[in-house]
VMD Tcl script that draws the C-alpha trace (Angstrom):
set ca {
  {12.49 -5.22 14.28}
  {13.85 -6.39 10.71}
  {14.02 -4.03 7.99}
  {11.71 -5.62 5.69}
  {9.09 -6.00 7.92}
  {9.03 -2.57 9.62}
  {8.84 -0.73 5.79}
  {5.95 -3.04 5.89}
  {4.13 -2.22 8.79}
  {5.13 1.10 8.02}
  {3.54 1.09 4.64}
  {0.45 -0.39 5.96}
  {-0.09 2.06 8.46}
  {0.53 4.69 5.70}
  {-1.53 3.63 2.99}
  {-4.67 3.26 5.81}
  {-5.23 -0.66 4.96}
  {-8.39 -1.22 6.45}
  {-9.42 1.86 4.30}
  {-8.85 0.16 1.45}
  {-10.34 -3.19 1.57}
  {-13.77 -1.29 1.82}
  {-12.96 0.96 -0.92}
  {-12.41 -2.75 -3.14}
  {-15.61 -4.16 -1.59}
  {-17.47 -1.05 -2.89}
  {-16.08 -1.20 -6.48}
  {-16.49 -4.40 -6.89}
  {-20.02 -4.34 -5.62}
  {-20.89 -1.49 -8.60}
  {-18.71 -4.31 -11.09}
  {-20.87 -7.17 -9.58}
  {-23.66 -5.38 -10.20}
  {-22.73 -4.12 -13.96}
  {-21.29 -7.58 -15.07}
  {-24.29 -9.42 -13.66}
  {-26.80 -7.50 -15.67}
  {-27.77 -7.52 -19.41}
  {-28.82 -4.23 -19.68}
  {-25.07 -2.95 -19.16}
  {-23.85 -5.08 -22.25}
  {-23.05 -1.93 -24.14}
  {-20.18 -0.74 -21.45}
  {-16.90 -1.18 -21.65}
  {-16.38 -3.28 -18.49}
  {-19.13 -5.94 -18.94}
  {-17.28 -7.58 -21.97}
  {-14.46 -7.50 -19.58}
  {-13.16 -11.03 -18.49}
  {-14.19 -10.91 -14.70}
  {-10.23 -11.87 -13.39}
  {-9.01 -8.87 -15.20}
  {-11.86 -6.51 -14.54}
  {-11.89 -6.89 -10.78}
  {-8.02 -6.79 -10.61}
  {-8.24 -3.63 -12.41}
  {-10.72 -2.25 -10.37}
  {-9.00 -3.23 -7.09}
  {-5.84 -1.72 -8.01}
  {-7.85 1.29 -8.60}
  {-9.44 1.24 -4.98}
  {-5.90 0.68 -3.42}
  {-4.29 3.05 -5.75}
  {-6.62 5.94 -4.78}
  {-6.66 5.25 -0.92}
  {-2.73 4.97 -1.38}
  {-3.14 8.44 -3.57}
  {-5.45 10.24 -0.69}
  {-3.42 9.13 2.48}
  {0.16 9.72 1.14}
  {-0.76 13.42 -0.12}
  {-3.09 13.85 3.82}
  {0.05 12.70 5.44}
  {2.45 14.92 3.17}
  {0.62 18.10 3.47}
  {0.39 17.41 7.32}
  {3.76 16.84 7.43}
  {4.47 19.58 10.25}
  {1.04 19.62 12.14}
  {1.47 15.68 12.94}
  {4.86 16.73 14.15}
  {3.62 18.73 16.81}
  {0.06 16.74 17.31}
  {0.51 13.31 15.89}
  {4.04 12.51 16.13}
  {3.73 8.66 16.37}
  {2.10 8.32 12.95}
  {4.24 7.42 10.03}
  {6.07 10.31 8.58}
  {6.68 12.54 11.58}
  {7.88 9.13 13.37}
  {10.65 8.93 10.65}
  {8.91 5.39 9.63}
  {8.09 6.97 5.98}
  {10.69 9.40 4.69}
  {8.57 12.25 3.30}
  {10.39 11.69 -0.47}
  {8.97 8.25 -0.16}
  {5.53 9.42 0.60}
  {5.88 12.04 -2.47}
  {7.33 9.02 -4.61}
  {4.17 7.03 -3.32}
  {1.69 9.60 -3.81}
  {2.50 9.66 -7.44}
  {3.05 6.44 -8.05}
  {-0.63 5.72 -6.50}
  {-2.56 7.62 -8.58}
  {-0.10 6.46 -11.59}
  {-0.87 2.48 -10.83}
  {-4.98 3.55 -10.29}
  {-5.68 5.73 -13.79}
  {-3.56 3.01 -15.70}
  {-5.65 0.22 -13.80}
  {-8.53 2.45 -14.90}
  {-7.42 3.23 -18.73}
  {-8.10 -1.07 -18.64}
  {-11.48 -0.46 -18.07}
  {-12.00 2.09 -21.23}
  {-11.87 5.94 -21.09}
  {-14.98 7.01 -18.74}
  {-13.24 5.00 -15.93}
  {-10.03 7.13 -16.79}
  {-12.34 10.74 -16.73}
  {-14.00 9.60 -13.36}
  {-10.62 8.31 -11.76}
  {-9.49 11.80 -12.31}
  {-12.55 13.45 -11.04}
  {-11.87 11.58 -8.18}
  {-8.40 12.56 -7.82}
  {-9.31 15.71 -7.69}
  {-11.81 15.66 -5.42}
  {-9.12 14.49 -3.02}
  {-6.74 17.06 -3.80}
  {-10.04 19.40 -3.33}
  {-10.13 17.98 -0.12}
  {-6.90 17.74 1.11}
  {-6.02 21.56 0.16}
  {-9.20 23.13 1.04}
  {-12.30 20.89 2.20}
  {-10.75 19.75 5.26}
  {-10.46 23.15 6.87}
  {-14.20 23.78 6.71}
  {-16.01 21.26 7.89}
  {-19.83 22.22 6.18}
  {-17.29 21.45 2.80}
  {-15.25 18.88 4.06}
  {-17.28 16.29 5.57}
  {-19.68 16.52 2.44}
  {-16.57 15.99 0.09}
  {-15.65 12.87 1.73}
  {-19.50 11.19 1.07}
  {-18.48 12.68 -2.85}
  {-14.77 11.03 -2.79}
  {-16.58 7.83 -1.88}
  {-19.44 8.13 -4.15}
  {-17.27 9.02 -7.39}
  {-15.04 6.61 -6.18}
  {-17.49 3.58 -6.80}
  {-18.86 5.19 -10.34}
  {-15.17 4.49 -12.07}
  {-16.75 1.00 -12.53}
  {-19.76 2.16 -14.13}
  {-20.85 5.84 -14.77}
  {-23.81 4.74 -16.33}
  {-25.12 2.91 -13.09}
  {-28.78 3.15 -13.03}
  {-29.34 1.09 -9.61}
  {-27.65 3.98 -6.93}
  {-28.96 3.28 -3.50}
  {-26.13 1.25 -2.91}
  {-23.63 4.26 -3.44}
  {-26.19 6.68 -1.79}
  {-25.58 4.45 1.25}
  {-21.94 4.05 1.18}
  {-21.83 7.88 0.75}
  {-24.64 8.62 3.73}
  {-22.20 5.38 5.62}
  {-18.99 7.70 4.78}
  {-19.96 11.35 6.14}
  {-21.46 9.80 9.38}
  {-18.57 8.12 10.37}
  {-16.16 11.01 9.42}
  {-18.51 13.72 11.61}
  {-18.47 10.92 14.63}
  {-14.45 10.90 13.74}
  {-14.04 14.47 13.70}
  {-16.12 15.07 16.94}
  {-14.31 12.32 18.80}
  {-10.83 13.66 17.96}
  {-11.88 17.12 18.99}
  {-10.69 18.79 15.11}
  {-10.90 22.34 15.23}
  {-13.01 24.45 14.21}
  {-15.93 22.75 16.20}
  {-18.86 22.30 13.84}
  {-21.15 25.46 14.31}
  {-24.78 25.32 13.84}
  {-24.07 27.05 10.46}
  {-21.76 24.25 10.18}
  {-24.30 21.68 10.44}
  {-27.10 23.62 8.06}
  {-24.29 23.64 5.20}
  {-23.62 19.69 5.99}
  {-27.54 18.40 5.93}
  {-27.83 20.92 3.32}
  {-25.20 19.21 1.12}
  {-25.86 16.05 2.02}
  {-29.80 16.56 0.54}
  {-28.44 18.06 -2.31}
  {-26.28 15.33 -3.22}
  {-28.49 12.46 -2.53}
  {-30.91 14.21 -5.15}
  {-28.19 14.29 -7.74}
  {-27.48 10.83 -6.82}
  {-31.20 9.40 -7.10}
  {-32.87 11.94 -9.19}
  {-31.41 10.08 -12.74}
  {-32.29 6.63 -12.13}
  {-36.19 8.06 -11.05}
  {-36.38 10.12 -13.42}
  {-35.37 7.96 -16.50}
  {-37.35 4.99 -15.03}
  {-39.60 6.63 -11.87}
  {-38.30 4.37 -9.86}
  {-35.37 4.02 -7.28}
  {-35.18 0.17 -7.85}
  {-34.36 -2.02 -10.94}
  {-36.67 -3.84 -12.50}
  {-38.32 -6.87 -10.71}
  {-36.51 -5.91 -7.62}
  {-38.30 -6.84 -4.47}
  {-38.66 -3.98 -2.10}
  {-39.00 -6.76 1.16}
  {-35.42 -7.45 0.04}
  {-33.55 -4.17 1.10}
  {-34.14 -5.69 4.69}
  {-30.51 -7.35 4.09}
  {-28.99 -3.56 3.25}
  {-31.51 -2.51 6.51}
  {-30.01 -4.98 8.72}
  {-26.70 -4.45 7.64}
  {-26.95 -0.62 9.08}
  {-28.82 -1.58 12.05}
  {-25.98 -4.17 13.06}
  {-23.24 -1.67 12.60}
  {-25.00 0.67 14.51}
  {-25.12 -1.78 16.94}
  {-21.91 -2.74 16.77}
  {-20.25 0.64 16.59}
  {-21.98 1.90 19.88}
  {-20.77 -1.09 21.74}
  {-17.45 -0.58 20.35}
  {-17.10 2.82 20.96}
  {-18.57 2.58 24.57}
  {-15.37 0.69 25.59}
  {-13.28 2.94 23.94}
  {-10.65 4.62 26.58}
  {-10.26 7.79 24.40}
  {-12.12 9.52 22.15}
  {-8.72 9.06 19.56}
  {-9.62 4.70 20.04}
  {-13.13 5.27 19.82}
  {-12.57 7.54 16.31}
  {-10.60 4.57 15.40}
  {-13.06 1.84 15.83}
  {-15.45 3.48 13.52}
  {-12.47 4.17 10.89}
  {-11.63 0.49 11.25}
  {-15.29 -1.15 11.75}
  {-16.23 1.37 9.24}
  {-14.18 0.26 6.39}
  {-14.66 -3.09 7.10}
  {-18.79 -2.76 7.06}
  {-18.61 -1.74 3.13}
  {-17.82 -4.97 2.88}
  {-20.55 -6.35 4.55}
  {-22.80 -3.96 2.81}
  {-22.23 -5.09 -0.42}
  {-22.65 -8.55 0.36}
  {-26.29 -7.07 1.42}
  {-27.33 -5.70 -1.55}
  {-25.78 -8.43 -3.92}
  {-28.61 -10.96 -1.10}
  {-30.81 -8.48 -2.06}
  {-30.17 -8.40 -5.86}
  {-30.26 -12.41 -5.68}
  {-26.38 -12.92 -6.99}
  {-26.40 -15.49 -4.32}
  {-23.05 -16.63 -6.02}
  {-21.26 -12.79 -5.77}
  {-22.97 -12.41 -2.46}
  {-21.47 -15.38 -0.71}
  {-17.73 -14.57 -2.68}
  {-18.35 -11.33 -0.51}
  {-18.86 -12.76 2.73}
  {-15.61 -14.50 1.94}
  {-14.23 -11.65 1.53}
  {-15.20 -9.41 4.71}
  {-14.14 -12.42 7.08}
  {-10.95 -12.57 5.26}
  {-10.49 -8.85 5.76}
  {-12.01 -9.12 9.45}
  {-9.12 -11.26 10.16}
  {-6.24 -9.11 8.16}
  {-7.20 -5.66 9.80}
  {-7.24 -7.61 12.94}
  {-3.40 -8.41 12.41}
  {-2.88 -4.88 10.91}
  {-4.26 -3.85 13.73}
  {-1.89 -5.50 16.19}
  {1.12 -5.33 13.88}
  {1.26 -1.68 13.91}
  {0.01 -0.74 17.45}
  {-2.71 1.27 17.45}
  {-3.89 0.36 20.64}
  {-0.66 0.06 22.03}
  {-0.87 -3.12 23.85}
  {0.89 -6.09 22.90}
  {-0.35 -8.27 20.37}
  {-3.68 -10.37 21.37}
  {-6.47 -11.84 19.82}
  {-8.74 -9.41 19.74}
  {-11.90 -8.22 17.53}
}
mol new
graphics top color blue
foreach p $ca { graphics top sphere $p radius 0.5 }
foreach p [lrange $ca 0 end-1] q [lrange $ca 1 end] { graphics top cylinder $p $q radius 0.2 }
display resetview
């Protein structure tokens, strides 16, 4: 294989692509939502031309999924060595000073991207930084801690658009969407320790308490969970949208050969489904406009992952056309 396009493959395999096209799609859905609305006129980002503001704010998303997977993969340096040897930095694909230089760089490229957007974007892009350092040191080792931090990472993640959001059940579901696809990922790769009963108190328990702190500011400023005018027959389109994927998921995952595939159908379909939920809740906000860019853009990223996908093996087959 040419140079050039291995370092690519390699770097797409390293920086977790499909990861990161839903971590755009959920940004962008918390910028739709901000830009679209009057009653954000006195933020920073809605007097934002909309080219620059989404560029920003998708150099933020890839910056921070480059940021999270290149410090994972550092710190795991030895275990994938011994467990995971085929992945990129054990396999020799990604020298490990390229994945520090990477790291660094990643989180660089996202807090400038974010200093665009004015200074809370900057305070949250660190908070969210170090969340994933949080993670990566500590959370992952205890999974009560761990698989609640990664619902946070993705919450936090979406707020460096807007802090001030008022309208959260859209990052209340990408955040319920995240931890139930990273417990069905850690039970399908068989991570030790096994989650304990304890284990699963401490994660329901979390999980309630952060879905208060999520909702209770929004209800309690306006005693409602929906914005003004809002429809409540129209969170079908976020309703359906779950309902499909849980469809989808358990027919993916009942084909899967290995419970390593199967994990990575719901990383993959997982990612890729924050796109399609934000083209749900921008139906069900009536941005046809912003909804139908969105669709757009999770075909478009259907059809990218699918040629990640194949480009750097991860089912190990040669290349077909397959979903």
């Amino acid at each position: 294989m040419a140079l050039p396009a291995r370092q690519m493959i390699a770097a797409l395999k390293f920086t977790r692509f499909s990861v990161a096209i839903g971590a755009i799609a959920n940004i962008w859905l918390v910028l739709f939502i901000t830009k679209s609305d009057s009653a954000y006129v006195g933020t920073s980002v809605y007097g934002l031309p909309w080219w620059s503001s989404m560029l920003a704010t998708a150099v933020i998303a890839v910056g921070m999924c480059g940021f999270a997977a290149a410090l994972n993969d550092t710190i795991d340096a030895r275990h994938d060595a011994t467990f995971h040897p085929t992945r990129p930095i054990p396999s020799g694909w990604v020298p490990i000073a390229q994945a520090v230089v990477l790291m660094v760089c990643s989180l660089l490229f996202a807090l400038l991207a974010a200093s665009f957007l004015g200074s809370w974007p900057v305070r949250i892009g660190l908070l969210t930084a170090a969340a994933i350092l949080f993670y990566n040191i500590a959370g992952k080792h205890v999974p009560a801690v761990g698989l609640v931090s990664i619902g946070l990472i993705y919450a936090s993640h979406m707020l460096i658009a807007n802090i001030g959001l008022t309208f959260t059940l859209p990052v209340w579901l990408v955040m319920t969407h995240a931890m139930i696809c990273s417990i069905a990922m850690y039970n399908l790769e068989g991570k030790r320790p096994k989650i304990s009963f304890r284990g699963w108190v401490g994660i329901t328990l979390g999980w309630v308490f952060w879905s208060v702190v999520l909702l209770s500011g929004p209800f309690a400023k306006y005693g409602t969970l929906l914005p003004e005018g809002f429809d409540v027959t129209s969170l079908l389109w976020p309703l359906a949208a779950v309902a499909f994927f849980t469809i989808t998921i358990r027919w993916k995952v009942s084909n899967a050969r290995t419970g390593q595939l199967a994990a990575e159908k719901i990383r993959r379909y997982g990612a890729l489904w924050e796109c399609v939920y934000a083209a749900a809740w921008l139906m069900a906000l009536q941005f046809y406009g912003l909804a139908l860019f969105m669709v757009c853009f999770a075909l478009c990223s259907a059809i990218l992952i699918m040629l990640v996908k194949e480009a750097t093996g991860v089912t190990g087959q040669p290349i077909s056309w397959r979903a």
